[in-house]
C-alpha positions in Angstrom: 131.2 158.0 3.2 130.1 161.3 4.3 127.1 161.6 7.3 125.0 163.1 4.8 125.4 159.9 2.1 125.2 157.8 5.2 121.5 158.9 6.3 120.3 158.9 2.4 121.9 155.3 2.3 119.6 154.2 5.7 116.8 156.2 4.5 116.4 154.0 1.0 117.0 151.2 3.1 113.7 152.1 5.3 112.0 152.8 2.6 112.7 149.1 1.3 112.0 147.7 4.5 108.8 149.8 4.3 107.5 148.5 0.9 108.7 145.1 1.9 106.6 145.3 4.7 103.3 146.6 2.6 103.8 143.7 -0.3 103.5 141.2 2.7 100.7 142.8 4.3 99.0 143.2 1.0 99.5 139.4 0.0 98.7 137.8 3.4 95.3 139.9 3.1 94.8 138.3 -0.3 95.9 135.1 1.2 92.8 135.6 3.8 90.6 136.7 1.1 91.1 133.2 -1.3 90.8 131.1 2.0 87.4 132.9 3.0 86.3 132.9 -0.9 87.2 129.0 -1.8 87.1 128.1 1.5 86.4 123.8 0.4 87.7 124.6 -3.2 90.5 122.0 -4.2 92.2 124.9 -5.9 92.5 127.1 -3.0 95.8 125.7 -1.9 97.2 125.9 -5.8 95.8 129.9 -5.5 97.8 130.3 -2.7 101.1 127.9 -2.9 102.5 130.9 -5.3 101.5 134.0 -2.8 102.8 131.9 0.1 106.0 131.3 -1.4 106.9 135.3 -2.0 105.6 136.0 1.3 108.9 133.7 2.3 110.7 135.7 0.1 109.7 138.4 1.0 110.5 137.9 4.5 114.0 136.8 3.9 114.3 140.2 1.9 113.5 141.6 4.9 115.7 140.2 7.5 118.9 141.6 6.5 117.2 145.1 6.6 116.2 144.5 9.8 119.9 143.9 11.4 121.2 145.9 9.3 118.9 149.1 10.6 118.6 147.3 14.2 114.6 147.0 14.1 115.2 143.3 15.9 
């Protein structure tokens, strides 16, 4: 692989890491919103349960980006 084809290879892969990082931020503010919105609604926790569970993914999506780059 060429050192050209390598920096377009780690520059996708910040820009991954980069979105990654916005979805999360963007869901944990939506996360913040429902809890402030239905704060002693019974369906507050089904609302969330789904956003929770792709900020998880979401963060394992992330972790190999981040050893792979070395942003640890």
């Amino acid at each position: 692989m060429s050192e050209i084809d390598s920096i377009k290879s780690e520059n996708q892969k910040l820009r991954q890491y980069i979105s990654l990082i916005n979805a999360e931020l963007e869901l944990t503010q939506r996360v913040f919103e429902i809890k402030q919105n239905f704060a002693n609604s019974p369906d507050s926790e089904r609302i969330i349960k789904p956003i929770l569970d792709r900020i998880n993914k979401i963060q394992s999506e992330k972790l190999p980006l981040q050893n792979e780059l070395n942003l640890n």
